[in-house]
Backbone bond lengths (Angstrom), bond angles and torsions (degrees), N, CA, C in turn:
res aa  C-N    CA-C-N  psi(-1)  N-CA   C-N-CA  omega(-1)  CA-C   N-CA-C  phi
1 X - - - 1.461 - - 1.523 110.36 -
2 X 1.543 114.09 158.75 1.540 116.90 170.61 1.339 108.46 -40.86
3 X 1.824 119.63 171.96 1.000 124.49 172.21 1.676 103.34 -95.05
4 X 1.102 116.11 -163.70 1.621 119.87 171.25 1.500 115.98 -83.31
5 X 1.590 115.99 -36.91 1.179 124.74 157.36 1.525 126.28 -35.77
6 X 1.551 96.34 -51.00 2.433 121.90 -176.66 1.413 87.42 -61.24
7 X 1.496 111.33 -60.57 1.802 122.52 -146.68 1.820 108.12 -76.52
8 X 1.624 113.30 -25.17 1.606 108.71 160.71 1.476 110.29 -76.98
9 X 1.223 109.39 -38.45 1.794 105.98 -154.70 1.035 120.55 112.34
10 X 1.514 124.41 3.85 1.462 144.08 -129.83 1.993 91.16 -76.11
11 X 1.062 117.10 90.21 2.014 107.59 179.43 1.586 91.57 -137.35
12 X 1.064 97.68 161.06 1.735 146.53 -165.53 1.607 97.74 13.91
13 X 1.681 112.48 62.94 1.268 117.99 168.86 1.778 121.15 31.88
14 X 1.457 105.86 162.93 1.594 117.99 -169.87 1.918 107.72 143.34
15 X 0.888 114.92 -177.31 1.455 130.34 -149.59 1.769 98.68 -78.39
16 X 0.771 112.21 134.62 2.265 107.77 178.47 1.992 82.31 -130.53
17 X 1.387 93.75 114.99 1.684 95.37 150.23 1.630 103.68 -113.52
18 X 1.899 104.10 134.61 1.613 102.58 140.70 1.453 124.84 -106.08
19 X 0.810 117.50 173.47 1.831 149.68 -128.76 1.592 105.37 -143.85
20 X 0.934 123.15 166.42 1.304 120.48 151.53 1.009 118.05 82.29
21 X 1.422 139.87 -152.06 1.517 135.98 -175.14 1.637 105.74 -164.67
22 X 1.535 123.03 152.54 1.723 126.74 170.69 1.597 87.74 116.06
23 X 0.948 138.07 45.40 1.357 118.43 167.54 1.047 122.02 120.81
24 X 1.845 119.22 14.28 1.548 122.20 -170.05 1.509 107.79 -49.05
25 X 2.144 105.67 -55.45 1.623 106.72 -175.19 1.194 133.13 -72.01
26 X 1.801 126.11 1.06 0.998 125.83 -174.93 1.422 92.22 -98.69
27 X 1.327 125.70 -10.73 1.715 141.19 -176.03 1.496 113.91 -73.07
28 X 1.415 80.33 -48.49 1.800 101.95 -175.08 1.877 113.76 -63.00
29 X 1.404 111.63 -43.81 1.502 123.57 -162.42 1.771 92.76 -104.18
30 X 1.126 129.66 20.56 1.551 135.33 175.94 1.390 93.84 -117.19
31 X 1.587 110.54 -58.83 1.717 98.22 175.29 1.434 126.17 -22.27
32 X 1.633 93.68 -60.29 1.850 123.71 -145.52 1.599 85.95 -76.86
33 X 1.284 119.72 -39.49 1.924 114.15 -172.33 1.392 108.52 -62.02
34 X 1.340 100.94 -44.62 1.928 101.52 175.81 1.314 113.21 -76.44
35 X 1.422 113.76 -14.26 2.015 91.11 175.99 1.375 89.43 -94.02
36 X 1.047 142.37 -54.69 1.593 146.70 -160.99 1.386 118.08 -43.12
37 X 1.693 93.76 -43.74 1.502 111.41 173.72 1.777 112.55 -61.45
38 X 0.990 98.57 -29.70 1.730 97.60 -179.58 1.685 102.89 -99.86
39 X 1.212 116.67 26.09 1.716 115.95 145.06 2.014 95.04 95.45
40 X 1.414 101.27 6.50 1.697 80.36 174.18 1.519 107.85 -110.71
41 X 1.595 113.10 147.31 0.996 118.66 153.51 1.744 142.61 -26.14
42 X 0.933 103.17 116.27 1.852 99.19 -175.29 1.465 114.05 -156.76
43 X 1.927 105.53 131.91 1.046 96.92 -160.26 1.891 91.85 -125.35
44 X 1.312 116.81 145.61 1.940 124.27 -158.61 1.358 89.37 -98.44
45 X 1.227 142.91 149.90 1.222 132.12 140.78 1.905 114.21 -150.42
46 X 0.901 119.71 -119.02 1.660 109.25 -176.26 1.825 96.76 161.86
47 X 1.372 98.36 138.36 1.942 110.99 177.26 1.743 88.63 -103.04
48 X 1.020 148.69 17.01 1.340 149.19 154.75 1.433 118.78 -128.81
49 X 0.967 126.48 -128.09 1.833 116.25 -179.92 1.111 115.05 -153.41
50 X 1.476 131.57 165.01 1.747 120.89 -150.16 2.022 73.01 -163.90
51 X 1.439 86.66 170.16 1.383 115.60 -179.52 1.397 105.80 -88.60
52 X 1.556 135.81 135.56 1.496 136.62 -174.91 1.599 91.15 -47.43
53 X 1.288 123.52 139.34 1.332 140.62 158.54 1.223 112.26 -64.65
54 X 1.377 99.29 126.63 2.105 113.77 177.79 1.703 105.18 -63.89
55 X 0.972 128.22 165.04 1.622 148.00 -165.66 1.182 100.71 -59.99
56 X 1.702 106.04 -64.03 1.348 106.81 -166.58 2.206 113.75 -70.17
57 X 1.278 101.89 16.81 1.392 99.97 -169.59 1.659 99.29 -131.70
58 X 1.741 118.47 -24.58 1.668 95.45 166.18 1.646 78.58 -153.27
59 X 1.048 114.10 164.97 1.417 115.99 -172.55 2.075 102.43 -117.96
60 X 1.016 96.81 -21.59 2.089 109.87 -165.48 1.315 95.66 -136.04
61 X 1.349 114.50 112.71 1.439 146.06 -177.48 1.505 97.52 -96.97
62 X 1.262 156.79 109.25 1.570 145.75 154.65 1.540 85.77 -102.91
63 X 1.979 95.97 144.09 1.122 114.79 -162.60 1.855 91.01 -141.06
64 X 1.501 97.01 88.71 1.483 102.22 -172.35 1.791 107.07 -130.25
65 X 1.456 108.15 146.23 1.646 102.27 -179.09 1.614 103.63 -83.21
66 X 1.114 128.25 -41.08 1.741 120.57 175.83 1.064 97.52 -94.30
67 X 1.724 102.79 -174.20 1.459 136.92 -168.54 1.395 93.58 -94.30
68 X 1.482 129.13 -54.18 1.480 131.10 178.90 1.934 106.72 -43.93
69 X 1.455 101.70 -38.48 1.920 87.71 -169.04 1.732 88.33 -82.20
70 X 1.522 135.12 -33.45 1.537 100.45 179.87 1.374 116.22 -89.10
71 X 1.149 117.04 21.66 1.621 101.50 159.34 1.451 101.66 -87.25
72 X 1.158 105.62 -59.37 1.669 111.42 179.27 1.970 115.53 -19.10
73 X 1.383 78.05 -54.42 1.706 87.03 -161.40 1.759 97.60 -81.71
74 X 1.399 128.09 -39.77 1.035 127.90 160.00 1.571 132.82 -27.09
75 X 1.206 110.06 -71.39 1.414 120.90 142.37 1.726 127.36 3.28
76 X 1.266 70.98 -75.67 1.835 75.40 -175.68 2.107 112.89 -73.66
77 X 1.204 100.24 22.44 1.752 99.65 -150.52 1.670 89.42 -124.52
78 X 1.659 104.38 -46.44 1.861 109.91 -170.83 1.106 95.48 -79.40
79 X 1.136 157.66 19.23 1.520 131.01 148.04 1.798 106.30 -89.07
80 X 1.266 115.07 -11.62 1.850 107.35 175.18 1.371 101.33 -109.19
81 X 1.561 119.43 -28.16 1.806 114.02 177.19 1.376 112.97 -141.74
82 X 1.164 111.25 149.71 1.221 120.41 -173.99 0.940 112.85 -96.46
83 X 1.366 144.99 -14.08 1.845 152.46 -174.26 1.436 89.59 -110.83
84 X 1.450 107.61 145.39 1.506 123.27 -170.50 1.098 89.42 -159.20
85 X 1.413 126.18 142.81 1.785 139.62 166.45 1.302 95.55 -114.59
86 X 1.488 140.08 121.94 1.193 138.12 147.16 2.109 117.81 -96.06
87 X 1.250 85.71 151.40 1.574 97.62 169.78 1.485 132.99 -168.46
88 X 1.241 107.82 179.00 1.628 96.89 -173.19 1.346 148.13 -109.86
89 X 1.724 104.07 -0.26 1.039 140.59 151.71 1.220 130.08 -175.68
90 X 1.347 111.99 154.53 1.992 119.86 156.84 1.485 101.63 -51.39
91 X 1.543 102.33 142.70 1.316 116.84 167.93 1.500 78.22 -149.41
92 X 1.688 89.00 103.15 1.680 108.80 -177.59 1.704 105.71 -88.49
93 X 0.970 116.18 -39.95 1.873 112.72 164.64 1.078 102.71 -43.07
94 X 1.183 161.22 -31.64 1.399 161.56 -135.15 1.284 107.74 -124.51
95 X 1.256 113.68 -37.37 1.670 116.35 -130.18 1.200 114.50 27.65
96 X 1.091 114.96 95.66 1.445 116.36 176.65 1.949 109.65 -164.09
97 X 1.368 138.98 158.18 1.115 117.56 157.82 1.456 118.60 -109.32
98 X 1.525 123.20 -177.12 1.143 115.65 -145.69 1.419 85.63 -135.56
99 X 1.244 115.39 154.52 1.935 125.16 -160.45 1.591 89.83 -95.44
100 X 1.730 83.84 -163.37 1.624 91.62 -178.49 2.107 84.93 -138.91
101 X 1.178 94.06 146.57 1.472 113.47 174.76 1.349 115.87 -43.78
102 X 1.231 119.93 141.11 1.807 108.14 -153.96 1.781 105.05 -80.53
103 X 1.550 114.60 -15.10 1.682 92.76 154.98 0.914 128.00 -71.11
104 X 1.369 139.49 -6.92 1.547 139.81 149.31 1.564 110.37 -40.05
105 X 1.524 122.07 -56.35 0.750 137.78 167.14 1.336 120.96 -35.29
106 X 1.505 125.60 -56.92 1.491 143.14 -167.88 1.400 96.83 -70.19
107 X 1.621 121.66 -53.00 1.436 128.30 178.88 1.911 114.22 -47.23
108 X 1.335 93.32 -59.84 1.847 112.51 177.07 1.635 102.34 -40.66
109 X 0.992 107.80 -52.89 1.613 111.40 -172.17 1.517 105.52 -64.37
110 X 1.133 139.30 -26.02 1.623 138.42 -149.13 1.325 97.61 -107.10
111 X 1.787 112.94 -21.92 1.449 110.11 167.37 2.008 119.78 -41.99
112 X 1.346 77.69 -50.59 1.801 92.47 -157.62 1.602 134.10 93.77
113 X 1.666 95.40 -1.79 1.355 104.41 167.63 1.128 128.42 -46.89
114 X 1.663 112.40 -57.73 1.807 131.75 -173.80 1.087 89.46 -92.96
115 X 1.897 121.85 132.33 1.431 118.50 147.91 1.721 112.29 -46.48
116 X 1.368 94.49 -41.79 1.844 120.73 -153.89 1.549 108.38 -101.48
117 X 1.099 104.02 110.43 1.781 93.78 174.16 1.706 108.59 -114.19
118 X 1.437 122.12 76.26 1.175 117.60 -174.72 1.745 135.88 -78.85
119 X 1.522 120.18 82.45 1.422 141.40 -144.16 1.990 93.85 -92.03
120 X 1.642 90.25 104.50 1.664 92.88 133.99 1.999 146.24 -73.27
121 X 1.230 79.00 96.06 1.541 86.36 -160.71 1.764 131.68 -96.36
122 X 1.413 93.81 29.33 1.660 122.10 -171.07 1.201 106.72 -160.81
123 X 1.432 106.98 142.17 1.529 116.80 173.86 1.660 106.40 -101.36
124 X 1.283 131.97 167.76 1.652 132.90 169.94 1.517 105.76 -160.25
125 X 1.477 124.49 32.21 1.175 121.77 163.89 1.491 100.22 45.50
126 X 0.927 132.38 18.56 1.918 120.99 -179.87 1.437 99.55 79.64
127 X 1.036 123.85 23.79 2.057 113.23 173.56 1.347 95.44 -103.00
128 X 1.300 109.04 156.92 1.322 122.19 175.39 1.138 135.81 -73.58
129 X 1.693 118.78 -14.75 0.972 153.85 -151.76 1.617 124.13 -160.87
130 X 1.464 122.01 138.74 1.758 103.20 -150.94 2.235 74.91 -171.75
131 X 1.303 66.21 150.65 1.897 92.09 173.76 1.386 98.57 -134.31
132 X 1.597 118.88 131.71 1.777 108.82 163.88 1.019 141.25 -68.66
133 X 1.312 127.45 146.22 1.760 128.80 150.48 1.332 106.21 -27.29
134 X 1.922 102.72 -173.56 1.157 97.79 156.18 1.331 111.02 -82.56
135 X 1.007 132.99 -37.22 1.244 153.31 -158.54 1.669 122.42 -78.72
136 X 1.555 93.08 12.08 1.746 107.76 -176.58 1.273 98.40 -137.30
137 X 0.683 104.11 150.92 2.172 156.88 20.49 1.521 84.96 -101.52
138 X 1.467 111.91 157.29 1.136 115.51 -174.64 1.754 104.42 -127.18
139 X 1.441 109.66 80.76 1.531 135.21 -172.90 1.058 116.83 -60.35
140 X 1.661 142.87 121.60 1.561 134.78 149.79 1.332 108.20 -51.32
141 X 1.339 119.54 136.86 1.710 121.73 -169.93 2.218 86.51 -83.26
142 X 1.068 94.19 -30.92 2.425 88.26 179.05 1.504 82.80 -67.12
143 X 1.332 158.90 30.78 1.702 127.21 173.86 1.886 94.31 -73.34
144 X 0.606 96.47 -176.24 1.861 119.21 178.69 1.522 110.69 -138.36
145 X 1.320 122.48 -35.77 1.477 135.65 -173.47 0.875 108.21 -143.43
146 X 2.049 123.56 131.73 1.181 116.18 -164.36 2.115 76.27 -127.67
147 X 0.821 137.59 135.28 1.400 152.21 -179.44 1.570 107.62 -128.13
148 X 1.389 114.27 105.58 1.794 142.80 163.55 1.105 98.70 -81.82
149 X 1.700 115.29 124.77 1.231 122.28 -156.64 1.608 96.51 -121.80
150 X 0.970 141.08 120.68 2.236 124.56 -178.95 1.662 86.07 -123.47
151 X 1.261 114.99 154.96 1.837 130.51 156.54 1.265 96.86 -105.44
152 X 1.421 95.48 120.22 1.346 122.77 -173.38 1.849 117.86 -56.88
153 X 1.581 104.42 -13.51 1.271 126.85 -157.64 1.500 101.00 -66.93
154 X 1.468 116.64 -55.90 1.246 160.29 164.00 1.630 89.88 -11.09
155 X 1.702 128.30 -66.26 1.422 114.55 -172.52 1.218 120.60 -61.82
156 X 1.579 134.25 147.62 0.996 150.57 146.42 1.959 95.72 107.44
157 X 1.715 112.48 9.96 1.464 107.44 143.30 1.464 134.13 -93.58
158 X 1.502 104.47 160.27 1.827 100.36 167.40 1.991 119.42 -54.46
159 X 1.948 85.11 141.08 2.016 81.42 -179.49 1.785 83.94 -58.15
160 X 1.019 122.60 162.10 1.086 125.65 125.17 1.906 104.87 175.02
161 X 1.314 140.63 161.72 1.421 153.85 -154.45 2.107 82.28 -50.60
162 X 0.958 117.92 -35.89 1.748 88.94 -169.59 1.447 119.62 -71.57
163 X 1.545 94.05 -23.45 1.822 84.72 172.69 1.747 113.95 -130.35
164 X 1.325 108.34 10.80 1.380 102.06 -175.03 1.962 103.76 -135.17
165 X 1.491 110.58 103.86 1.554 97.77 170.13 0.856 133.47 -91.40
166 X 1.795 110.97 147.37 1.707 115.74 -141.64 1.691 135.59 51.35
167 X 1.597 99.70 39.49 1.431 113.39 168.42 1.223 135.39 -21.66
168 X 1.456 95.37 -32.52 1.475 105.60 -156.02 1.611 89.01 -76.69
169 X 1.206 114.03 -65.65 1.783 130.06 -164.83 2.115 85.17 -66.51
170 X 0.971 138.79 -9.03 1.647 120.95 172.50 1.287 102.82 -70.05
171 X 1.744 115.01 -44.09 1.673 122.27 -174.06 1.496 117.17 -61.74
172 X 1.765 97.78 -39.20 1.427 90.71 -172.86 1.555 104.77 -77.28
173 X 1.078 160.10 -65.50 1.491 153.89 118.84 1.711 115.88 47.90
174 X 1.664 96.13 -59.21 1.447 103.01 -149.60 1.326 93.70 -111.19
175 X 1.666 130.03 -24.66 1.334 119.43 -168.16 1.505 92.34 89.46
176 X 1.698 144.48 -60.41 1.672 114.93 -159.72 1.107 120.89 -46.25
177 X 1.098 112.45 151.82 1.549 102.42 175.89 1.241 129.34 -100.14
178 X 1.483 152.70 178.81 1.520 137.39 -176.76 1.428 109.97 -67.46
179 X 1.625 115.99 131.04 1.499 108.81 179.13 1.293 95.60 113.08
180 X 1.913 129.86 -79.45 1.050 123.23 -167.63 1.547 125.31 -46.07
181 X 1.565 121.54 170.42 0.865 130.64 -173.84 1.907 99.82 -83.85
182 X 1.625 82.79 146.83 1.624 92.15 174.61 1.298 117.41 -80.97
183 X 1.267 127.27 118.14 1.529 115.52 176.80 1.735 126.52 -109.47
184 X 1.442 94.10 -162.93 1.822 96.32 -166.62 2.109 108.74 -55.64
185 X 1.776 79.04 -52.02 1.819 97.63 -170.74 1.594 89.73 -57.38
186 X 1.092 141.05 -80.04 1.044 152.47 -150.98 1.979 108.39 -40.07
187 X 1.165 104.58 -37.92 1.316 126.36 -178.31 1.653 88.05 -73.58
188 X 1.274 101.69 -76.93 1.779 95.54 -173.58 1.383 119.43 -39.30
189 X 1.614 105.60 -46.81 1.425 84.09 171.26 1.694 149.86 -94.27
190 X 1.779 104.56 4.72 0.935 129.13 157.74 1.712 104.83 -49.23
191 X 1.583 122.03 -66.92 1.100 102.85 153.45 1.665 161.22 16.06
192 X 1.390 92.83 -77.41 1.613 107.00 177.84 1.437 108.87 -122.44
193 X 1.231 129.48 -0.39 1.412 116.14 157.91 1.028 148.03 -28.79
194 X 1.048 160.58 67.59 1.838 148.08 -127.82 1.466 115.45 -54.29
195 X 1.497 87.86 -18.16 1.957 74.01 163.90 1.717 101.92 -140.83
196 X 1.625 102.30 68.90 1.629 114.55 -167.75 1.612 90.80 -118.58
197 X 1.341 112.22 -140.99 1.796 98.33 -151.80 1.884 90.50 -104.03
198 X 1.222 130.34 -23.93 1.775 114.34 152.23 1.556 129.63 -77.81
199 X 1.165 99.64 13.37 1.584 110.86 174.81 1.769 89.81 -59.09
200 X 1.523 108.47 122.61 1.893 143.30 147.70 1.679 71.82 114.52
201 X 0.606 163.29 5.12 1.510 138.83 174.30 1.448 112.68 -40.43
202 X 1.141 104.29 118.56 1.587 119.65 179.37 1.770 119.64 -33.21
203 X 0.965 116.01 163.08 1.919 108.79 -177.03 1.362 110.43 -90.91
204 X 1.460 117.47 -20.38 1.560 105.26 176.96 1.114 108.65 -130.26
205 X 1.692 107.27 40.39 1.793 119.26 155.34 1.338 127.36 -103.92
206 X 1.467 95.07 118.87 2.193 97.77 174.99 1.125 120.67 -36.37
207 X 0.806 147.77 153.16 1.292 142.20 168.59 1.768 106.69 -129.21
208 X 1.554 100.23 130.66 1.325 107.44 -173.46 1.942 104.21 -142.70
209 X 1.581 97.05 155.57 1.216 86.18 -179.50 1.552 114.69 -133.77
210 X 1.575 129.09 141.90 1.590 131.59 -136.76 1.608 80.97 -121.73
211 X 0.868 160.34 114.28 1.704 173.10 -26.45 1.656 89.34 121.78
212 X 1.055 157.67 69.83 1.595 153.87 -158.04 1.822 97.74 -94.13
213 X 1.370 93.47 177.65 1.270 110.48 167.96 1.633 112.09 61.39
214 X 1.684 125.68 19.96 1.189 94.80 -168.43 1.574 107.44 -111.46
215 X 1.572 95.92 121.46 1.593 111.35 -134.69 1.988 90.22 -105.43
216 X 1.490 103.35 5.95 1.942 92.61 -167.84 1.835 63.52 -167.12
217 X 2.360 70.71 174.32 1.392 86.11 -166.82 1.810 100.77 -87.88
218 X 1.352 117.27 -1.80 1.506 103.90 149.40 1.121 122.38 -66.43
219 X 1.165 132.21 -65.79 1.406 123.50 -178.39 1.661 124.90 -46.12
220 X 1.473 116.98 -8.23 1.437 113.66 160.32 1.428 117.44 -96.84
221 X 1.577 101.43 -35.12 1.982 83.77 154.65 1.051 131.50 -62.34
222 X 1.479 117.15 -20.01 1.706 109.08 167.20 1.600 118.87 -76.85
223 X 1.468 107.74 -10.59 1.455 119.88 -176.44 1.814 90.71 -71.66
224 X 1.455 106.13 -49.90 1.318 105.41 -136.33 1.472 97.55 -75.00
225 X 1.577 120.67 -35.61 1.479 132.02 143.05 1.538 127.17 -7.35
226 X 0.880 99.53 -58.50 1.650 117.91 -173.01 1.593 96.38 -79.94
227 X 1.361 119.25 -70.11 1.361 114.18 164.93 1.350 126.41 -32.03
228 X 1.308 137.56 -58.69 1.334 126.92 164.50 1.723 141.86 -45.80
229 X 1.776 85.35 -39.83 1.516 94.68 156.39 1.705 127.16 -100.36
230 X 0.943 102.77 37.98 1.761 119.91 171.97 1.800 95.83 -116.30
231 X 1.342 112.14 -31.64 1.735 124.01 -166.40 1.375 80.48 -93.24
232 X 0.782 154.91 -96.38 1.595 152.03 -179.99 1.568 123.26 -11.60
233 X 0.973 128.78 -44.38 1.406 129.80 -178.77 1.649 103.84 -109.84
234 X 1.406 127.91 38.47 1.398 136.24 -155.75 1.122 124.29 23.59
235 X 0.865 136.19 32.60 1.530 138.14 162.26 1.686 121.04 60.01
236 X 1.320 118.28 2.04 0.940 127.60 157.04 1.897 115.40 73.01
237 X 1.656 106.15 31.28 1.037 126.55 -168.76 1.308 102.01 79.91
238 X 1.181 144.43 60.11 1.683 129.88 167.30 1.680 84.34 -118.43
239 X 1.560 98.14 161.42 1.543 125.21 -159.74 1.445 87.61 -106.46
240 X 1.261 133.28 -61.30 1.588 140.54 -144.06 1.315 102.56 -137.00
241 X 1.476 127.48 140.60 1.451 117.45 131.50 1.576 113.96 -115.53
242 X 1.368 115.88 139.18 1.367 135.98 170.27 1.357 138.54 -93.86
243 X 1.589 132.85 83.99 1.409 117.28 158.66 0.956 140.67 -63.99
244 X 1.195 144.03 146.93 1.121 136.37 -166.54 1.970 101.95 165.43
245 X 1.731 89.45 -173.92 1.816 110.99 -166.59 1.197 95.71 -142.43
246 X 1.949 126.85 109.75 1.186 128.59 -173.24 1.822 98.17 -81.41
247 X 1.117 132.62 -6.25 1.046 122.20 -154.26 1.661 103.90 -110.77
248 X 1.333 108.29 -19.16 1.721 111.27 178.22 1.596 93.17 -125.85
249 X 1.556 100.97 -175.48 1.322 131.77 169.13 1.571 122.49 -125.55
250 X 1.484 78.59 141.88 1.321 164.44 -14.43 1.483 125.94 -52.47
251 X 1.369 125.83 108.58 1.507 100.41 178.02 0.922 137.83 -107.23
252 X 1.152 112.09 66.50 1.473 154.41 178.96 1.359 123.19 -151.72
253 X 1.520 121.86 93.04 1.465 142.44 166.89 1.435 127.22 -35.18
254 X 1.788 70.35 -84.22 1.766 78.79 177.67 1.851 93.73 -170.81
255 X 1.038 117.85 170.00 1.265 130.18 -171.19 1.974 131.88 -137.29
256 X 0.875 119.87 134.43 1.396 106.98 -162.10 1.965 94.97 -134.61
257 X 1.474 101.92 124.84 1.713 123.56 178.04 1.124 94.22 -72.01
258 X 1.661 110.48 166.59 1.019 141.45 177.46 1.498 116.02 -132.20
259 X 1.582 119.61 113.53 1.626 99.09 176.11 1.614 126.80 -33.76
C-alpha cells in the first residue's frame, strides 16, 4: 500500500495540522519518521498540549516560548537530526507540554528551517471520537493540510463521555442522542458539519480524512462505510479519505478520492 507521505499528498513541504481524535499523536510522530527518514527536515509541535513524546517517536524536545529561541536552538540539532519537537512549556500538573499559539506557527514556517511543520491542533482527552468547542480546533491559517482523524473503534458504541469528547455538542451536530450507539452517518456527518471536527479549516487547506484504528476486517468496513457516505453527500471539499493503523504496518489500508 501507499505510504502516508502517497496517501496525504504530502509534496514540497508546509504546515499539516490534525484535528480530531483516535490517534492524532501516534499520527503525528509516524508522519515526521517517514519524511525525516527520507533526509528532510521536520519539526512536531501542537497549539494545545500533548504528553512528552517517548524516544522511539521524537528524540529532541526544545522547550522555547518564541519562534526566534527554536530556531536558535534548532540550529544547532538539524545538522545530527532531522525530527525536532518544539514547545512552550512544562505543564508539570499534567505532565503534559503546552504548544505555542498557531501564529508562532505561521512565523516558524516563513523561517525555512523545517521543510515540515507537523501541528497537533486538537485535544480528545484519549477518546476516539470528539466534536468541538467553540473555541476548537485551534488551526495555523499557513497549514496546507488539514487531516480529521476518528478511531474507527468508536462505531457501534454509546455517545456518551467514555468514548465520545464533548458529547453533548456530537448530539447536537449529529442528531444521536445520549446513550445511543455511534454510527457510520453520524461519523460522516460529524465530519462536514460547519461546526463538526474541520470546522475553521483554513481556505487554502486540503482537507483529508485518516479513518485510524482499523485494527480487523470490521473495523475497515466501518472505515469503508463512512467513506462511502462522505463520497455520497460530496465530501464537503475533502481530497482523500484514508484507512488505515498509525501505530503498525502498513498504516495505510486503503484510500478512497474525491472528485
Amino acid at each position: 500500500m501507499a505510504s502516508l507521505r502517497e496517501s496525504l499528498m504530502l509534496q514540497n513541504g508546509g504546515v499539516v495540522s490534525l484535528v480530531g481524535a483516535g490517534g492524532k499523536t501516534s499520527l503525528l510522530f509516524r508522519i515526521a519518521r517517514e519524511l525525516s527518514a527520507n533526509g528532510e527536515t521536520v519539526l512536531t509541535t501542537t497549539t494545545t498540549k500533548i504528553f512528552p513524546p517517548e524516544k522511539n517517536q521524537s528524540q529532541h524536545v526544545i522547550i522555547a516560548e518564541t519562534a526566534e529561541e527554536v530556531i536558535r536552538s534548532a540550529k544547532e540539532l538539524l545538522g545530527r537530526h532531522r525530527h525536532i519537537t518544539a514547545v512552550s512549556r512544562k505543564l508539570s500538573s499534567e505532565n503534559k507540554l503546552g504548544g505555542f499559539p498557531p501564529e508562532t506557527i505561521d512565523v516558524l514556517l516563513t523561517t525555512g528551517v523545517f521543510k515540515w511543520i507537523l501541528v497537533e491542533a486538537d485535544g480528545a482527552a484519549g477518546r476516539p471520537l470528539k466534536a468541538p468547542a467553540d473555541y476548537e480546533p485551534i488551526i495555523p491559517q499557513s497549514s496546507k493540510w488539514l487531516v480529521a482523524v476518528v478511531g474507527l473503534n468508536v462505531i457501534g458504541k454509546p455517545l456518551g463521555i467514555n468514548w465520545v469528547f464533548r458529547p453533548d455538542i456530537y448530539s447536537e451536530i449529529t442528531g444521536i442522542k445520549p446513550g445511543e450507539e455511534v454510527t457510520a452517518l453520524s461519523v460522516a456527518n460529524a465530519i462536514t458539519h460547519e461546526r463538526g471536527i474541520m470546522k475553521g479549516c483554513p481556505k487554502n487547506a486540503g482537507r483529508y480524512v485518516f479513518l485510524n484504528q482499523a485494527d480487523s476486517n470490521g473495523d475497515i468496513h466501518k472505515g469503508a462505510s463512512v467513506a462511502m457516505l462522505l463520497k455520497e453527500n460530496g465530501g464537503v471539499g475533502l481530497k482523500r479519505i484514508i484507512i488505515g493503523r498509525a501505530l503498525y504496518d502498513p498504516p495505510v489500508i486503503k484510500y478512497y478520492d474525491l472528485p
